[in-house]
DRENROBA-932347 format. One record per residue (C-alpha): residue in one letter; residue number from 0; x, y, z. Coordinates in steps of 0.5 Angstrom, whole numbers, plus 500, padded with zeros to 3 digits. Example, Ala and Ser with C-alpha at 12.3 -4.5 7.8 and 13.67 -1.06 7.14 Angstrom:
+-----+-----+-----+-----+-----+
: res :   n :  xx :  yy :  zz :
+-----+-----+-----+-----+-----+
:   A :   0 : 525 : 491 : 516 :
:   S :   1 : 527 : 498 : 514 :
+-----+-----+-----+-----+-----+
# end
This chain:
+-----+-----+-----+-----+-----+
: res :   n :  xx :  yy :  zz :
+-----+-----+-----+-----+-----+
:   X :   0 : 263 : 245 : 412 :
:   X :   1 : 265 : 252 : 410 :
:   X :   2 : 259 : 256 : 412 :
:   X :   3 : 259 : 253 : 419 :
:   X :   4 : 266 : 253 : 421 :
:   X :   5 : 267 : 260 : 425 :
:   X :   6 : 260 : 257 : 428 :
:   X :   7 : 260 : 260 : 436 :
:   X :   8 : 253 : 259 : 438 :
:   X :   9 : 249 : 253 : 435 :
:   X :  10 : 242 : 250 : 436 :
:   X :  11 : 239 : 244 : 435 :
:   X :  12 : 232 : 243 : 435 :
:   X :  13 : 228 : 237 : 436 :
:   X :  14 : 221 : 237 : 438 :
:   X :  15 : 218 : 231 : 441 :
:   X :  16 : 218 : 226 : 447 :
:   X :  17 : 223 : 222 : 451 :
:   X :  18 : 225 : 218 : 445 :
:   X :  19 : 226 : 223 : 440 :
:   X :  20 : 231 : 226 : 445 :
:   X :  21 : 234 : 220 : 447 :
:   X :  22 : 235 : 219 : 439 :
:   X :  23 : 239 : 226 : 438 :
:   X :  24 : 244 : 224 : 443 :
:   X :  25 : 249 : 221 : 438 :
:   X :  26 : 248 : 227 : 433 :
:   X :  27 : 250 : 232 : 439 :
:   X :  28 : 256 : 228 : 440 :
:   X :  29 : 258 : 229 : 433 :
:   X :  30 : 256 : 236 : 433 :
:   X :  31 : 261 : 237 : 439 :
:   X :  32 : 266 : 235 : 437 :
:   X :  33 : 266 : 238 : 430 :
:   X :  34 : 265 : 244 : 434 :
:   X :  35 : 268 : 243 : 442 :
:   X :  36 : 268 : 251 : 445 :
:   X :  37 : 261 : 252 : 440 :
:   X :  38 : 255 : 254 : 445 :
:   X :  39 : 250 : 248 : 444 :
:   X :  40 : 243 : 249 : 444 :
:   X :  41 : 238 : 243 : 443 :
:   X :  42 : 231 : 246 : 443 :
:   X :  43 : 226 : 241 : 446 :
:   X :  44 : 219 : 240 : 447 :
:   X :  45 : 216 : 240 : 455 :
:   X :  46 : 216 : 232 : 454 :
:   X :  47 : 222 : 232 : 452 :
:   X :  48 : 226 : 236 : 457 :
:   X :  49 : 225 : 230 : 462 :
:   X :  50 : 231 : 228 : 459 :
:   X :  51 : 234 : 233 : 455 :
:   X :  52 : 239 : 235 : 461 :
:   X :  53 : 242 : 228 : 461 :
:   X :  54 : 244 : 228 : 454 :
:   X :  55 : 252 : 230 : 453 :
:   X :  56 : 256 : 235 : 450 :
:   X :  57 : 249 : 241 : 451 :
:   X :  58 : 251 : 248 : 454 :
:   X :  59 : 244 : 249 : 454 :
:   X :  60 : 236 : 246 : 454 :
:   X :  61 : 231 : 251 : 451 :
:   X :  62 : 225 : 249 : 453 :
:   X :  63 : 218 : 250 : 447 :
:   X :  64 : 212 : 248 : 446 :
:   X :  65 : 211 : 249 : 438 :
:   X :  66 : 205 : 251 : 434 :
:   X :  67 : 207 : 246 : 428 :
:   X :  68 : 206 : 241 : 432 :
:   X :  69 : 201 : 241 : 437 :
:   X :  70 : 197 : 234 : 436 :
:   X :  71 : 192 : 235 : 441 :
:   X :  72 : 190 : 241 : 437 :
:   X :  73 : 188 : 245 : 444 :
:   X :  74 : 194 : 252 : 443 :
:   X :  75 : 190 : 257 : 442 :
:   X :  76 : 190 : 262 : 436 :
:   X :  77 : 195 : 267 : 438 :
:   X :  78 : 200 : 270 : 433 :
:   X :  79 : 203 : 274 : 439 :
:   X :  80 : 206 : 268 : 442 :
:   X :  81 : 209 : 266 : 435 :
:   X :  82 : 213 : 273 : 435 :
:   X :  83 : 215 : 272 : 442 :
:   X :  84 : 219 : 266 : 439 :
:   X :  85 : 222 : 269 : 434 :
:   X :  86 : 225 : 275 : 438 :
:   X :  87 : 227 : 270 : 443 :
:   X :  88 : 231 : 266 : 437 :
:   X :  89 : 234 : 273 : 436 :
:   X :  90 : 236 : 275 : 442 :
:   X :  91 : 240 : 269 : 442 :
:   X :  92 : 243 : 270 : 437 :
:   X :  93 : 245 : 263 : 435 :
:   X :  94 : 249 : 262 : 428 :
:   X :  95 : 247 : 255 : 426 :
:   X :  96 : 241 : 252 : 426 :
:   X :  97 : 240 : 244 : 424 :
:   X :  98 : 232 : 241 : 426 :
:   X :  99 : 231 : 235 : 426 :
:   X : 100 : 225 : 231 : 425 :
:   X : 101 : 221 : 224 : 424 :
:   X : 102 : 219 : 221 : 417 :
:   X : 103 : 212 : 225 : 417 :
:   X : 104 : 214 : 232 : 421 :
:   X : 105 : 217 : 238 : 415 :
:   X : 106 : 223 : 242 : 419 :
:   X : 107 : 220 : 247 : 414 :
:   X : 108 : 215 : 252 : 420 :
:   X : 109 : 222 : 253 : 425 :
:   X : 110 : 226 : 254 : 420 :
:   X : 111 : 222 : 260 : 416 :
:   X : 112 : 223 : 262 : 424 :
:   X : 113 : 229 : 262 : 425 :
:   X : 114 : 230 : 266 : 418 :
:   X : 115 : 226 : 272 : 421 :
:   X : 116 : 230 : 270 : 427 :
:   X : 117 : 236 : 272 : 423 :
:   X : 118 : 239 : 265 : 424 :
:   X : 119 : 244 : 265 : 417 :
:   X : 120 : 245 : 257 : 417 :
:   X : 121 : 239 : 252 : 417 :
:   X : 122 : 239 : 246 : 416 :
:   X : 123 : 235 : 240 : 416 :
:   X : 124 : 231 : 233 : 412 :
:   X : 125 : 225 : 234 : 407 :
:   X : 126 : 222 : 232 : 401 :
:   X : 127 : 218 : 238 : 400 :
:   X : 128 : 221 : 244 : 397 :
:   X : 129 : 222 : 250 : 401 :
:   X : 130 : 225 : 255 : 397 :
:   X : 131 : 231 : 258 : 401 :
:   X : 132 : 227 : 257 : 407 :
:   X : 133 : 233 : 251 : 409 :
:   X : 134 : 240 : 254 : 406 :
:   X : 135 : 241 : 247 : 407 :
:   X : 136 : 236 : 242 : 404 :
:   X : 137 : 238 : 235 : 405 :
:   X : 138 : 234 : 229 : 402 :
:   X : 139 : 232 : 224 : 408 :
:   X : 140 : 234 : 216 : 408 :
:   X : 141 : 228 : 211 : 406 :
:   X : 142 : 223 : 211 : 411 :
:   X : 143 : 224 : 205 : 414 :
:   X : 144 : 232 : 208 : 416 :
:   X : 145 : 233 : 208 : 424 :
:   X : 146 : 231 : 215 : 426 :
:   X : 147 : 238 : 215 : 430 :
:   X : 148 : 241 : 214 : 423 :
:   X : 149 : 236 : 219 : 421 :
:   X : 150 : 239 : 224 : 425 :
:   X : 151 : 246 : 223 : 424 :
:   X : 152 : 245 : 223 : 416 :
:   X : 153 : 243 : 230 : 417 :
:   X : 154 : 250 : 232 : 420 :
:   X : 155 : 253 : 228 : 416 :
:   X : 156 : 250 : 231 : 410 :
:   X : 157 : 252 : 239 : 413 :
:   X : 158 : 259 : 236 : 413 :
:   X : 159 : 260 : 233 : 419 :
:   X : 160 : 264 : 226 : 420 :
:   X : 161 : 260 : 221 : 423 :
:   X : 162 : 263 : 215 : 421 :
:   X : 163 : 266 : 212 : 428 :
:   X : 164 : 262 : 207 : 431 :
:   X : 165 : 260 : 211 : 437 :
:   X : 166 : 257 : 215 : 434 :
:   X : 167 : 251 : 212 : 433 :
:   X : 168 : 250 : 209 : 441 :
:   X : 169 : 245 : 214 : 444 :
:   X : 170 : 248 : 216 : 450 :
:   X : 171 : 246 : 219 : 457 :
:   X : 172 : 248 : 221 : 464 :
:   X : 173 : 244 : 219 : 470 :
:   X : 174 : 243 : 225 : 476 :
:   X : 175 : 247 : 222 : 481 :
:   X : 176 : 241 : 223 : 486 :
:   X : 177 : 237 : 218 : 482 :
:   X : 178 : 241 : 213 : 482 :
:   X : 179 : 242 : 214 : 490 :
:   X : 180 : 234 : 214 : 490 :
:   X : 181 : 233 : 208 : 487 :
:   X : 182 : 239 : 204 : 491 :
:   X : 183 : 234 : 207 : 496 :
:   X : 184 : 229 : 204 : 494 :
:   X : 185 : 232 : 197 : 492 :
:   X : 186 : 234 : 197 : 500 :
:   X : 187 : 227 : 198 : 503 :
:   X : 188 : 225 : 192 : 498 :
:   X : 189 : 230 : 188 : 500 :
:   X : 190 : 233 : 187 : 493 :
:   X : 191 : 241 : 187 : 493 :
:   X : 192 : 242 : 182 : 487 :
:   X : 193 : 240 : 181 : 481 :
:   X : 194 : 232 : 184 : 479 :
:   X : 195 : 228 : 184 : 472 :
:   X : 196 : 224 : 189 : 471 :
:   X : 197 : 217 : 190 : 468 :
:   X : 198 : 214 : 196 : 464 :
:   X : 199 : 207 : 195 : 462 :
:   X : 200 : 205 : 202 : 461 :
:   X : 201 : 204 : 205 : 454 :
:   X : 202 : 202 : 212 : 451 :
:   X : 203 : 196 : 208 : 448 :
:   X : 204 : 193 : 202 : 449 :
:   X : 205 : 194 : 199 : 442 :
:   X : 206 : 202 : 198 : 444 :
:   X : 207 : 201 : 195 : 451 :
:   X : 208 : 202 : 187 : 453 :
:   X : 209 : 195 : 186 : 457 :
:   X : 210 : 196 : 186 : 464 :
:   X : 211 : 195 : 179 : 465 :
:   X : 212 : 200 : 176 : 461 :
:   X : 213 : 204 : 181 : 465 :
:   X : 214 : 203 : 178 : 471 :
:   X : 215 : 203 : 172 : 468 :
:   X : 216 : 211 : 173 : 465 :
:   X : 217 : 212 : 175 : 472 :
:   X : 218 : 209 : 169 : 475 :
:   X : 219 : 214 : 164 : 471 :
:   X : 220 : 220 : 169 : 472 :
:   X : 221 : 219 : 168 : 480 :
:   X : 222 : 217 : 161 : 479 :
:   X : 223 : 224 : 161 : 476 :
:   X : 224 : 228 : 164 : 481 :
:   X : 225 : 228 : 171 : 479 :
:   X : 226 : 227 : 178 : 483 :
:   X : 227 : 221 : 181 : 480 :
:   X : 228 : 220 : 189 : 480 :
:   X : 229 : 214 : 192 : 476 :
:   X : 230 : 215 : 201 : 475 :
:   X : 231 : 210 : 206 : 471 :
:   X : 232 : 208 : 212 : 473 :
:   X : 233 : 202 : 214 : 478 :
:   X : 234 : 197 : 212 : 472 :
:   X : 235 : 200 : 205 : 472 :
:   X : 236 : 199 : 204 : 480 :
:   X : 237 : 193 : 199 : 479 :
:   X : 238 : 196 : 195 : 474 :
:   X : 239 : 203 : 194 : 477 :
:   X : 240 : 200 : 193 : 485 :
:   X : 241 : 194 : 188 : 479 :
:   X : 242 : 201 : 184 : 477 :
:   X : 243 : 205 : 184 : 484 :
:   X : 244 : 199 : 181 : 487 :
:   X : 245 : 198 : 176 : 482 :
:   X : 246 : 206 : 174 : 482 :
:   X : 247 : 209 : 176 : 488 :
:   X : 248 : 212 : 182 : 484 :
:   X : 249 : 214 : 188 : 488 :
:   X : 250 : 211 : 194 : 485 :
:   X : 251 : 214 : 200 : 485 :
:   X : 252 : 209 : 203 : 481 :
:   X : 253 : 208 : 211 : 483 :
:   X : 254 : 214 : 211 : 487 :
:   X : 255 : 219 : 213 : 481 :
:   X : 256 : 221 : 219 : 477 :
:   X : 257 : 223 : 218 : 469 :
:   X : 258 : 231 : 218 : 472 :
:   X : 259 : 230 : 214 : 478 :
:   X : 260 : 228 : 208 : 473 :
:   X : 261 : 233 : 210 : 469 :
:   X : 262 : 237 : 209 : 475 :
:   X : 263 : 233 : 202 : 476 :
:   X : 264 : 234 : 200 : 469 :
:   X : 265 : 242 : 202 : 469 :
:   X : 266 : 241 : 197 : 475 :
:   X : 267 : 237 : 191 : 472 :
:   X : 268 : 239 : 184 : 470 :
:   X : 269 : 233 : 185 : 464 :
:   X : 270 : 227 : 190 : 462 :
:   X : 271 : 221 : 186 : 460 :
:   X : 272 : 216 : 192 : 456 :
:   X : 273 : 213 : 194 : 451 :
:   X : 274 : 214 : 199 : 446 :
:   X : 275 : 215 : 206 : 450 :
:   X : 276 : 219 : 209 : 454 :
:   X : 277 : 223 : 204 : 459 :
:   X : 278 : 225 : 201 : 452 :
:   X : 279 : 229 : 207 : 449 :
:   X : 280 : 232 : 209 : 456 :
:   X : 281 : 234 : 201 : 457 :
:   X : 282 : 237 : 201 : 451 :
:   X : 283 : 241 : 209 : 453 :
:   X : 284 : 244 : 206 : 460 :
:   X : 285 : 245 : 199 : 457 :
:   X : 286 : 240 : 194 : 460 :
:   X : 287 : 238 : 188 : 456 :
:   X : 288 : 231 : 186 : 454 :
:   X : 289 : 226 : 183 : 452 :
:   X : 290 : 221 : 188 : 448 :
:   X : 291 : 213 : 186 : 446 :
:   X : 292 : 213 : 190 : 440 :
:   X : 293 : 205 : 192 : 437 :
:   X : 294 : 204 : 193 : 430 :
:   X : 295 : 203 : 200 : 431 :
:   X : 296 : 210 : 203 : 428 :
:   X : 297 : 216 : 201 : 424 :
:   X : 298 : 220 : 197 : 429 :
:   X : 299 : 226 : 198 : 425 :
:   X : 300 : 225 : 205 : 426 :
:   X : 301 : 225 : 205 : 432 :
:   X : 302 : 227 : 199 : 436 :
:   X : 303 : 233 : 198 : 441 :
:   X : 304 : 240 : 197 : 437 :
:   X : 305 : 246 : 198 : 442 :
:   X : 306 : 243 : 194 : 449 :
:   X : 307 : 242 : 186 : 447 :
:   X : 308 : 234 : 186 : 446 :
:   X : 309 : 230 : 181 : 444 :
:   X : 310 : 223 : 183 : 439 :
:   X : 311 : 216 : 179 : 439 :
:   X : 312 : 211 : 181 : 436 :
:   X : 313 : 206 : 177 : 431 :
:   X : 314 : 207 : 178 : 424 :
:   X : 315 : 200 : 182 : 423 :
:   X : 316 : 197 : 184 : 416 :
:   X : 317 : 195 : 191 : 418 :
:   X : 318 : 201 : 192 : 421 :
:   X : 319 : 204 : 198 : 421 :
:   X : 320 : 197 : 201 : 423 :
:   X : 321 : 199 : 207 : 427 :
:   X : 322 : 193 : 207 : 432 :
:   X : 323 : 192 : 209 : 439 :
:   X : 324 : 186 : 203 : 440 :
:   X : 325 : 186 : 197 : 436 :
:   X : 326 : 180 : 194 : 433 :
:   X : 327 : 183 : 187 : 432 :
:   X : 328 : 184 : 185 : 440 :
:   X : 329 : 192 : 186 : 439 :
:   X : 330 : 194 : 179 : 435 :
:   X : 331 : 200 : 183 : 433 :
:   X : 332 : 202 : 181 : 442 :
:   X : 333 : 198 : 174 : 441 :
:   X : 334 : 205 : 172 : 445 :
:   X : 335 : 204 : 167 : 450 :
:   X : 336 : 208 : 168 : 458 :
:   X : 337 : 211 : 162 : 457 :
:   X : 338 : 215 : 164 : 451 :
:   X : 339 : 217 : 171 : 454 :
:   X : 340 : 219 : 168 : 460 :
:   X : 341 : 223 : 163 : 455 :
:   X : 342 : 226 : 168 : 452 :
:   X : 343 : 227 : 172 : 458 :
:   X : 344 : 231 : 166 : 462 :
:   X : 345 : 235 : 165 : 455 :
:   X : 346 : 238 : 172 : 454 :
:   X : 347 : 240 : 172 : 462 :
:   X : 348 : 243 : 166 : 462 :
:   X : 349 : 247 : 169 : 456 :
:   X : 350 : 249 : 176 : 459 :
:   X : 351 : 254 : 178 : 464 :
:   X : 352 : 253 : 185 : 466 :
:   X : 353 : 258 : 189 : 470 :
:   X : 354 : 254 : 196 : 473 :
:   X : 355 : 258 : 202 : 475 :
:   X : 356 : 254 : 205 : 480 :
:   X : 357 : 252 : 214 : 479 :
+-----+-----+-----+-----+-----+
# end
């Protein structure tokens, strides 16, 4: 703790989507509370910032998309972009930085731009040796540790105490305006008690519930007495009005932004979804669920911890397969509807919610 403890400007970066951002919040809250007048940076991609700014404890969001971890392989050849970053890291001035990865990303690219950005303290996980790259070069958990854990391992490894049971809860505040847009949009639906929502997007089709089983879950759950919303983004309004109409669901898909459905979800009775987003959202704002978890990932890696969640998925030999687009017509979600409905009801009747409004 020696080499940070006069630390005034701290970056932290982690580049990736909603969940890696979600999932390095209970590190930044060790981090500031380690150093509470420090000025705390984190440094996300374009995907992450969505919900970056909601993450306490930040005195600042820097926004990058990064060379090393271009997946779609479509940023140009352009040495000068690279340099720019390095004289922007420079002229920040930052004294500290710990970079946070996932199991098959290397902190090792940024940290040897924050060495020529004249960043003294960097810190971060790898197995490859990186010469002095990293000044503090901490050998990950196992691969299958929870990323939340991964996270916090790297701090604690820095000599950062993270020993409290709040330290691994993700934690985020909601704007304000999304929670008045989404007690709006509730009110113009006519829904002023109780609601389950349902998610069936995904980012790719190898981690989503077919659609008909969707509406199928909705169709019990209705029978059942329950208020149904379907949410997704613009791309999921086809398959939410497809769902609403077979089930007498209310579809919103379209009408909600990142933080309204956050705002929704900090609202709702239970969240039924698949492996994405709404997931890791329901999971920070404390909202149970009922997750239909593909064979494409580890869940233990990544699955909900602190909202009550209930995980089906079909043991799969195949599994974890890491696809887009699954050759074996998803048998890891052969789930019927009736056993999600069941599992939904149960959880219900076993949860009591009180819910602050923003």
């Amino acid at each position: 703790m020696d080499a940070f403890r006069n630390a005034k400007r701290i970056l932290m970066a982690r580049l990736g989507n909603i969940k890696d951002v979600l999932m390095v919040s209970p590190a930044v809250g060790a981090v500031r509370r380690a150093w509470p007048s420090a000025e705390l940076t984190l440094m996300v991609s374009p995907a992450g910032a969505t919900v970056a700014g909601w993450v306490p404890g930040l005195d600042e969001v820097f926004v990058h998309r990064a060379l090393w971890q271009d997946v779609q392989s479509d940023i140009a050849f352009d040495p000068a972009r690279e340099q720019l970053l390095i004289t922007e890291l420079a002229r920040r001035s930052f004294d500290v930085a710990l970079i946070f990865t996932g199991v098959a990303q290397s902190p090792l690219p940024f940290a040897y731009a924050c060495y020529l950005a004249g960043i003294s303290v960097r810190a971060g996980q790898s197995r490859e040796f990186g010469g002095k790259v990293l000044t503090h070069w901490v050998r990950p958990l196992a691969d299958d540790a929870h990323q939340v854990d991964r996270n916090l391992h790297l701090v604690h490894e820095v000599g950062i105490s993270v020993t409290r049971p709040e330290n691994a809860v993700m934690r985020v505040l909601v704007p304000r305006a999304a929670h008045a847009q989404a007690q709006m949009l509730l009110q113009e639906q006519g829904i002023s008690g109780d609601f389950v929502v349902i998610a069936p997007g995904a980012t790719c089709g190898a981690r989503r519930y077919p659609k008909d089983c969707y509406a199928a879950v909705a169709a019990g759950l209705r029978q059942a007495g329950r208020v149904v919303v379907v949410v997704g983004g613009p791309k999921d309004a086809a398959c939410g009005a497809g769902i609403a109409s077979a089930s007498g669901a209310i579809s919103l898909c379209g009408q909600t932004d990142i933080a309204v459905l956050a705002a929704l979800l900090a609202r709702a009775r239970l969240l039924i979804g698949n492996d994405a987003a709404p997931m890791h959202m329901a999971d920070a704002v404390g909202c149970p669920m009922v997750i239909l978890y593909a064979g494409t990932d580890l869940e233990a890696r990544w699955r909900p911890r602190h909202a009550p969640a209930r995980i089906l998925r079909r043991p799969t030999a195949c599994s974890p397969c890491y696809r887009l687009a699954c050759p074996y017509d998803l048998e890891c979600l052969a789930i019927s509807p009736a056993k999600v409905v069941a599992q939904a009801l149960e959880l219900m009747g076993g949860t009591l919610r009180v819910v602050a409004g923003g």
